[in-house]
N, CA and C atoms as a LAMMPS dump frame, in Angstrom:
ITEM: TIMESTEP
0
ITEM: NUMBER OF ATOMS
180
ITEM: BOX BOUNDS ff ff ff
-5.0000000000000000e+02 5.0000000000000000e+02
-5.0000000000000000e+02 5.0000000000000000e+02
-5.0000000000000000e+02 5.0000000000000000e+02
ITEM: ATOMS id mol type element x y z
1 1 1 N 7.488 -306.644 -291.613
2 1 2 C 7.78 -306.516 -290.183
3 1 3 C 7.405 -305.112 -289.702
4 2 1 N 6.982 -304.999 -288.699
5 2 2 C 6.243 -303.562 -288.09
6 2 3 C 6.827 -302.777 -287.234
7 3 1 N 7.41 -301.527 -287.315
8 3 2 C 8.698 -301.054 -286.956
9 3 3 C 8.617 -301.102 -285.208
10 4 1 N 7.376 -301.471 -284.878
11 4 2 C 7.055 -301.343 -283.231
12 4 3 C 7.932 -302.878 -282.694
13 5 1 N 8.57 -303.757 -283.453
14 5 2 C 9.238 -304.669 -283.36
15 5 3 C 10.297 -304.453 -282.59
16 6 1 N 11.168 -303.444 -283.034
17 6 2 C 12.376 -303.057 -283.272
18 6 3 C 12.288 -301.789 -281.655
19 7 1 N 12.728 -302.686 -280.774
20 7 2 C 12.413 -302.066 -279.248
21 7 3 C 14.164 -301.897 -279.056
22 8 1 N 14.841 -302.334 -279.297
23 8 2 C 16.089 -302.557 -279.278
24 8 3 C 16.843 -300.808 -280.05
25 9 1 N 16.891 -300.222 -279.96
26 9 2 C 17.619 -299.347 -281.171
27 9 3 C 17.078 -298.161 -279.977
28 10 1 N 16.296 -297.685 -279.076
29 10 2 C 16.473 -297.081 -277.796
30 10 3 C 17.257 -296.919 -277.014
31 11 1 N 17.898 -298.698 -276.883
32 11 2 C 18.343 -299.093 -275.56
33 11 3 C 17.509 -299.998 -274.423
34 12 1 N 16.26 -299.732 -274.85
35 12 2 C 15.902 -300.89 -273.893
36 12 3 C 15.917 -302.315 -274.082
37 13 1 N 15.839 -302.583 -272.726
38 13 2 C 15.805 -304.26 -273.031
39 13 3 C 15.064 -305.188 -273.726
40 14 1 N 15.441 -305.706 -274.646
41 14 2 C 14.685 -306.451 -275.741
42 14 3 C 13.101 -307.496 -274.415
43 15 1 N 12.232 -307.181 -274.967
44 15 2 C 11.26 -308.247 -274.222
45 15 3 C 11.202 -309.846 -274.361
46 16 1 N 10.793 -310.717 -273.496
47 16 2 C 11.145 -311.863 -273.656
48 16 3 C 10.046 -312.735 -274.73
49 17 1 N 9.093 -312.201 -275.706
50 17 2 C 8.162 -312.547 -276.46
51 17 3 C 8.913 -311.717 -278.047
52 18 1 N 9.713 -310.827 -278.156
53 18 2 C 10.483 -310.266 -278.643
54 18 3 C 11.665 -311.305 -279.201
55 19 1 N 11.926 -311.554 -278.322
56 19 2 C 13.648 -312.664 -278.068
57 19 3 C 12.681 -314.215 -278.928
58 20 1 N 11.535 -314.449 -278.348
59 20 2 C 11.318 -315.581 -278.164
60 20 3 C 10.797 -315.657 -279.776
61 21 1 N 10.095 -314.676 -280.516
62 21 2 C 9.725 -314.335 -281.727
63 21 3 C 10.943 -314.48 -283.107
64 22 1 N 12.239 -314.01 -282.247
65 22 2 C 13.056 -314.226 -283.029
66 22 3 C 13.547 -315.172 -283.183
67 23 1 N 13.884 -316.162 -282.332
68 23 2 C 14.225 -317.667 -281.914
69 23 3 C 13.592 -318.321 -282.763
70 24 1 N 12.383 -318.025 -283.006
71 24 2 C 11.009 -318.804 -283.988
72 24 3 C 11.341 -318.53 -285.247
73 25 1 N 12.081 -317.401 -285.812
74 25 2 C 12.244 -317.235 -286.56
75 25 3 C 13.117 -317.53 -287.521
76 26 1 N 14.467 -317.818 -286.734
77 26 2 C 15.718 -318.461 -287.028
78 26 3 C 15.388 -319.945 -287.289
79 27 1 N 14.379 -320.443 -286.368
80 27 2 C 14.006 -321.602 -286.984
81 27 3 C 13.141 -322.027 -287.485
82 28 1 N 12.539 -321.526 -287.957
83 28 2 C 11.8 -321.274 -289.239
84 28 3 C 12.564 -321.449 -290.462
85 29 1 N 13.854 -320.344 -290.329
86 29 2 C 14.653 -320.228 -291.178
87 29 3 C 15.632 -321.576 -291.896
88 30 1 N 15.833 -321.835 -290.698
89 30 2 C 16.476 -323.712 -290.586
90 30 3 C 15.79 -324.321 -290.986
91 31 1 N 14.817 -324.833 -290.805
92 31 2 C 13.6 -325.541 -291.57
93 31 3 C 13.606 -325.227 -293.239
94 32 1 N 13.611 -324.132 -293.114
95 32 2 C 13.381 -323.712 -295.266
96 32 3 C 14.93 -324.488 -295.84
97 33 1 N 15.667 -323.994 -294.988
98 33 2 C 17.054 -324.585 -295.202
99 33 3 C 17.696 -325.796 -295.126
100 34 1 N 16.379 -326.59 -294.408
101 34 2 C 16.964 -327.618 -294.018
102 34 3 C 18.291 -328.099 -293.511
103 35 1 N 18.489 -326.898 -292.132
104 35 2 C 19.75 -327.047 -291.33
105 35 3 C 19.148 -327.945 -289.903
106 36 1 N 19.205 -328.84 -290.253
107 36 2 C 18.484 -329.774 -288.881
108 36 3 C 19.255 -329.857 -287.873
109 37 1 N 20.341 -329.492 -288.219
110 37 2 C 21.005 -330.221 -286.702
111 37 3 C 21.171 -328.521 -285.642
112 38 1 N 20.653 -327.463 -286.328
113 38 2 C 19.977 -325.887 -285.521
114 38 3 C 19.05 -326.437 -285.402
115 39 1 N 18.064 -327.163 -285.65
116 39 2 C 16.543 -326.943 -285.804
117 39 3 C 16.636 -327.79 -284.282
118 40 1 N 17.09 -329.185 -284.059
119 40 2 C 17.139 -329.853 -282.89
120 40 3 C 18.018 -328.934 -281.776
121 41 1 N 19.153 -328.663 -282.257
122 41 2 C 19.437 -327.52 -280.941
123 41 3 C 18.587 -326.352 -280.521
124 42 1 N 17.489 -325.895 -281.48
125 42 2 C 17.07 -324.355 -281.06
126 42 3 C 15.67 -324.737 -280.651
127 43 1 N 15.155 -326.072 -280.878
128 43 2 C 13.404 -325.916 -281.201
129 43 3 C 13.075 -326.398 -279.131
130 44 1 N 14.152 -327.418 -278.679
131 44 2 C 13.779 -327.312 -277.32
132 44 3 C 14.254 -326.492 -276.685
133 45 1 N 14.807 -325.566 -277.128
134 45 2 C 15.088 -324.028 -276.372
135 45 3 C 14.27 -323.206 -276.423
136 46 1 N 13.521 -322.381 -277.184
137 46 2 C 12.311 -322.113 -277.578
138 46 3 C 10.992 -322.826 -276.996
139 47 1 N 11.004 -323.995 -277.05
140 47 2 C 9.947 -324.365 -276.388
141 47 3 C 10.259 -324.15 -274.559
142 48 1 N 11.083 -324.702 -274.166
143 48 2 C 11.458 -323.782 -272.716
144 48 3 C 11.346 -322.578 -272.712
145 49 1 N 12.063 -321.797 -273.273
146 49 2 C 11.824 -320.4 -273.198
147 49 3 C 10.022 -320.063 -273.496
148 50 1 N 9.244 -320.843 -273.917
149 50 2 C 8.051 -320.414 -273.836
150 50 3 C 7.339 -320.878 -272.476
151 51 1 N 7.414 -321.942 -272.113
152 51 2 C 6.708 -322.331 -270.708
153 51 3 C 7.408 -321.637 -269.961
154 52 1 N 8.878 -321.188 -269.39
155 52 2 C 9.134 -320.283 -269.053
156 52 3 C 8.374 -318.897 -269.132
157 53 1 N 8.442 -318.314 -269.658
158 53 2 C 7.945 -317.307 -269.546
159 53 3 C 6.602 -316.983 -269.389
160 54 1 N 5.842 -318.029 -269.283
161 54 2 C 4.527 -318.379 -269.025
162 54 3 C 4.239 -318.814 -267.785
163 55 1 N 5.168 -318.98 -267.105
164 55 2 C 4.906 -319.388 -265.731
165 55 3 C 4.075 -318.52 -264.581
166 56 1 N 3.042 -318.903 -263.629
167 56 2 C 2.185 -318.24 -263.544
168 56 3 C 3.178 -317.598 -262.305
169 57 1 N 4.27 -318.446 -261.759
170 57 2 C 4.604 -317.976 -259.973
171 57 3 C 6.113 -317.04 -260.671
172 58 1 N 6.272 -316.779 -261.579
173 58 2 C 7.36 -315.67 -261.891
174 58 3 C 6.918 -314.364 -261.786
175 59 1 N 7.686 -314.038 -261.311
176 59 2 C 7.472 -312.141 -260.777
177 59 3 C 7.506 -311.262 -262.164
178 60 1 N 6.778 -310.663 -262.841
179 60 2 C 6.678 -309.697 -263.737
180 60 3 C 7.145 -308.329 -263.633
């Protein structure tokens, strides 16, 4: 992991590709683990949170 990750330990606000990286990651994590019933709660959250934040008419 590449310490330019780690935006958080400043104080600033974590970014939403940041947040969304980690989300991926946790379930990722669920998956190796085979904790399915995180994997169905987190994987359509994550996927919202990505078209979200992709939206072209949101203010940056």
């Amino acid at each position: 992991m590449p310490s330019t990750i780690n935006t958080n330990r400043v104080g600033t606000p974590m970014r939403p590709e940041i947040l969304l990286l980690k989300i991926h990651m946790k379930i990722t994590m669920d998956v190796i683990n085979s904790d399915s019933v995180s994997v169905i709660i987190s994987a359509p959250v994550s996927l919202f949170l990505l078209f979200y934040n992709n939206m072209p008419e949101k203010s940056q």
